[in-house]
mmCIF file as Biopython writes it, N, C-alpha, C and O atoms, coordinates in Angstrom:
data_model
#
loop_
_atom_site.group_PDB
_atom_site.id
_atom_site.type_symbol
_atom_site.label_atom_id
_atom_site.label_alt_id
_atom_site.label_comp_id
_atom_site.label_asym_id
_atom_site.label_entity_id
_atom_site.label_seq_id
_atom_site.pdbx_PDB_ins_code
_atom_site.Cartn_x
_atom_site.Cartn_y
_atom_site.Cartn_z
_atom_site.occupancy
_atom_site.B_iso_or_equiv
_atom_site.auth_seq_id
_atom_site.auth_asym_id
_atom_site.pdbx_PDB_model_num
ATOM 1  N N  . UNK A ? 1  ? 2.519  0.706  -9.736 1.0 0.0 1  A 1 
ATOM 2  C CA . UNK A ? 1  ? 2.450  0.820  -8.259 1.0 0.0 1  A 1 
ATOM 3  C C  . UNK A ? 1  ? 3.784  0.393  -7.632 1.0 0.0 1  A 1 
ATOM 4  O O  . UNK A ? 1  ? 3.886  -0.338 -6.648 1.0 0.0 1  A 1 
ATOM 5  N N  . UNK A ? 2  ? 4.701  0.889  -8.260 1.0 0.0 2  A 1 
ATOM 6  C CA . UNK A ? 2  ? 6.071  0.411  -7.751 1.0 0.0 2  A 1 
ATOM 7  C C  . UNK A ? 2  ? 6.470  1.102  -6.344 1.0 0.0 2  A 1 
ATOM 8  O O  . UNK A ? 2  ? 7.084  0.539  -5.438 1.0 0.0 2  A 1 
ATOM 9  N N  . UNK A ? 3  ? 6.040  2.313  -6.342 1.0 0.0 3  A 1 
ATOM 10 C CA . UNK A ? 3  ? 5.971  3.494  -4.691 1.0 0.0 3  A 1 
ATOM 11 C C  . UNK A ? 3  ? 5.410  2.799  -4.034 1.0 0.0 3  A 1 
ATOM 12 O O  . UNK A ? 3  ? 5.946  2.926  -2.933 1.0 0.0 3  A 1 
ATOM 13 N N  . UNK A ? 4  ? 3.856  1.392  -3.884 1.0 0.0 4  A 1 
ATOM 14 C CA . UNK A ? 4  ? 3.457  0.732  -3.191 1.0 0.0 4  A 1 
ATOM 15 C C  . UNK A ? 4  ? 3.780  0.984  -1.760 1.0 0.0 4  A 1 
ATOM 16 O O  . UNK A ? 4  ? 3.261  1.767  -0.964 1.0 0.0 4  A 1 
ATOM 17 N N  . UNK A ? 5  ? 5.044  -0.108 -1.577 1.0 0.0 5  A 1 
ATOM 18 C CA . UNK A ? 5  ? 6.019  0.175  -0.632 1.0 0.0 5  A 1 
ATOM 19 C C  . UNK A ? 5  ? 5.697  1.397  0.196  1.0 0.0 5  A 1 
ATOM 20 O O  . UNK A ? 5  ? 5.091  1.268  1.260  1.0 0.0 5  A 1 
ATOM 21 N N  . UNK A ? 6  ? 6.129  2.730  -0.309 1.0 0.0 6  A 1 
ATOM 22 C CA . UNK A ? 6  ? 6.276  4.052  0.282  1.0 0.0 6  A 1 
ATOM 23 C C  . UNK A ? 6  ? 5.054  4.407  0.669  1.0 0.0 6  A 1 
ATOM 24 O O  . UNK A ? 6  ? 4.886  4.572  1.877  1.0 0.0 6  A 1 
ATOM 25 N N  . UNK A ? 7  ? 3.837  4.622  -0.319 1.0 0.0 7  A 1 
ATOM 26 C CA . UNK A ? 7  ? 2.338  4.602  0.130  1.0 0.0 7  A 1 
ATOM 27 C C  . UNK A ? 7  ? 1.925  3.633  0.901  1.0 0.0 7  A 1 
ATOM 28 O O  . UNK A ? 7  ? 1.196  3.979  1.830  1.0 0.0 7  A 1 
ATOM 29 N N  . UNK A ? 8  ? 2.126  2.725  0.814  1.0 0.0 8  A 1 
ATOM 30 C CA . UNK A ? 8  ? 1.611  1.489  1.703  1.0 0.0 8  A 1 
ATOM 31 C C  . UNK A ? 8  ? 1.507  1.668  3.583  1.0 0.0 8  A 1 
ATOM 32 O O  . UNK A ? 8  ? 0.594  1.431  4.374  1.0 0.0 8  A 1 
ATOM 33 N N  . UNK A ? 9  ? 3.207  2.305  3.797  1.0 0.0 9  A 1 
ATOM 34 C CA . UNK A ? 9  ? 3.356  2.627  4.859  1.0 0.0 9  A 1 
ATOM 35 C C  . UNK A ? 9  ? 2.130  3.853  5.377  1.0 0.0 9  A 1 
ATOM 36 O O  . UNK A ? 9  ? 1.424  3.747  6.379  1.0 0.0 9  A 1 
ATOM 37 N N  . UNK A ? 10 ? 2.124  4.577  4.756  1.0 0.0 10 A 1 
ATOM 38 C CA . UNK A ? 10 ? 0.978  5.812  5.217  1.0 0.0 10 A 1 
ATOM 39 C C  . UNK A ? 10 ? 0.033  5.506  5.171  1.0 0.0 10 A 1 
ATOM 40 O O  . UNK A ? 10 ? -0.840 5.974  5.901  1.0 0.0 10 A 1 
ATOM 41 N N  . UNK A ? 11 ? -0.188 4.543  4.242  1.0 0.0 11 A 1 
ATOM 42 C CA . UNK A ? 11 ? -1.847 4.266  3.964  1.0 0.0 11 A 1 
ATOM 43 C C  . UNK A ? 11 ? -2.309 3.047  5.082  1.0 0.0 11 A 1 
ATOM 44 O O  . UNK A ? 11 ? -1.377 2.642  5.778  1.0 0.0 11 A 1 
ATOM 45 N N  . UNK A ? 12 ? -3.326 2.572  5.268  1.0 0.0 12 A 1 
ATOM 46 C CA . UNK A ? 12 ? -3.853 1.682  6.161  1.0 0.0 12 A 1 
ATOM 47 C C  . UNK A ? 12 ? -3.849 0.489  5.175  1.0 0.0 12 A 1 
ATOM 48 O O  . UNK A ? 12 ? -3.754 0.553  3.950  1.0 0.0 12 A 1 
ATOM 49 N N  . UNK A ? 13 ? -4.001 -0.893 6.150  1.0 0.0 13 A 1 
ATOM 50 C CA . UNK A ? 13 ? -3.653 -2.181 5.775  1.0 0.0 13 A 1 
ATOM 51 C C  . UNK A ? 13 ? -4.686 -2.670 4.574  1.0 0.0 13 A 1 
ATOM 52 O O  . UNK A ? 13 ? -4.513 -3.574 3.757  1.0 0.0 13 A 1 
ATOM 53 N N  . UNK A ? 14 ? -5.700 -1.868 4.717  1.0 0.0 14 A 1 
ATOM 54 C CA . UNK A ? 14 ? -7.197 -2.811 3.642  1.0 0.0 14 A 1 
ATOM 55 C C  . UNK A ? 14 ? -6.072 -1.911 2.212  1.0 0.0 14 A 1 
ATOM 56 O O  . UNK A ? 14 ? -6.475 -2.284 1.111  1.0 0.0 14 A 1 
ATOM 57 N N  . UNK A ? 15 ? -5.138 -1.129 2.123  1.0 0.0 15 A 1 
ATOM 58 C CA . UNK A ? 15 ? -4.866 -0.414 0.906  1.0 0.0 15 A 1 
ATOM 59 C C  . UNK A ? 15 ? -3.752 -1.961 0.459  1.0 0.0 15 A 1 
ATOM 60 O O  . UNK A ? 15 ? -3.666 -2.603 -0.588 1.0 0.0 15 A 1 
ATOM 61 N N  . UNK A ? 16 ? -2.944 -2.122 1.988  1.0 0.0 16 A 1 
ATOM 62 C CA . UNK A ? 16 ? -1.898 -3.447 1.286  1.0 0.0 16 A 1 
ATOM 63 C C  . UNK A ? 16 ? -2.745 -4.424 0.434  1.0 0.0 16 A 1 
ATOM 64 O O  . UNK A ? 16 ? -2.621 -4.736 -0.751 1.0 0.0 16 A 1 
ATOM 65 N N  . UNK A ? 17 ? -3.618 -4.812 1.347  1.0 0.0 17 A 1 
ATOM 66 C CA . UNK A ? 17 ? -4.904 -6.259 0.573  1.0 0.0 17 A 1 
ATOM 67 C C  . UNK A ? 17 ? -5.069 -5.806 -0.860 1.0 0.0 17 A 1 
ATOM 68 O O  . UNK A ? 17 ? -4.987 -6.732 -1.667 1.0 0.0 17 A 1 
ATOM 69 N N  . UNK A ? 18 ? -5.316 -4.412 -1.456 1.0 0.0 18 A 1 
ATOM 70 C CA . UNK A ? 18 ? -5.832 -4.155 -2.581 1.0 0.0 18 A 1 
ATOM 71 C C  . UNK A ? 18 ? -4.641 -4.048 -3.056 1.0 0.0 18 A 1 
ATOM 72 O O  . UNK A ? 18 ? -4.833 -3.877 -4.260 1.0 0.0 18 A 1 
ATOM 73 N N  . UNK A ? 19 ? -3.970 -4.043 -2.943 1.0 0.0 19 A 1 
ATOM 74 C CA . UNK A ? 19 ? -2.579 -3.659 -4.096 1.0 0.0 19 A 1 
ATOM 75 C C  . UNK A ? 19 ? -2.145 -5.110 -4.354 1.0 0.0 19 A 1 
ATOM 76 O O  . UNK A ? 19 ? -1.881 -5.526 -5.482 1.0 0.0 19 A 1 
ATOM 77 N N  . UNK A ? 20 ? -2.082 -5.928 -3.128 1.0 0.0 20 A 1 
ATOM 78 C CA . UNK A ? 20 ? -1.896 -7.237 -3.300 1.0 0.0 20 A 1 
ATOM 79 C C  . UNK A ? 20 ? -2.551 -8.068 -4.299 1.0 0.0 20 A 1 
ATOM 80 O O  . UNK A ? 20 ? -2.299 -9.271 -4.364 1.0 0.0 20 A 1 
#
């Protein structure tokens, strides 16, 4: 999940919590 970052931005915040 190194793109994280890049997806993260598009995706909504409950996606940051789960990657976190």
């Amino acid at each position: 999940m190194a793109m994280r970052a890049s997806g993260n931005e598009s995706k909504p915040p409950a996606n940051q919590g789960k990657n976190r």
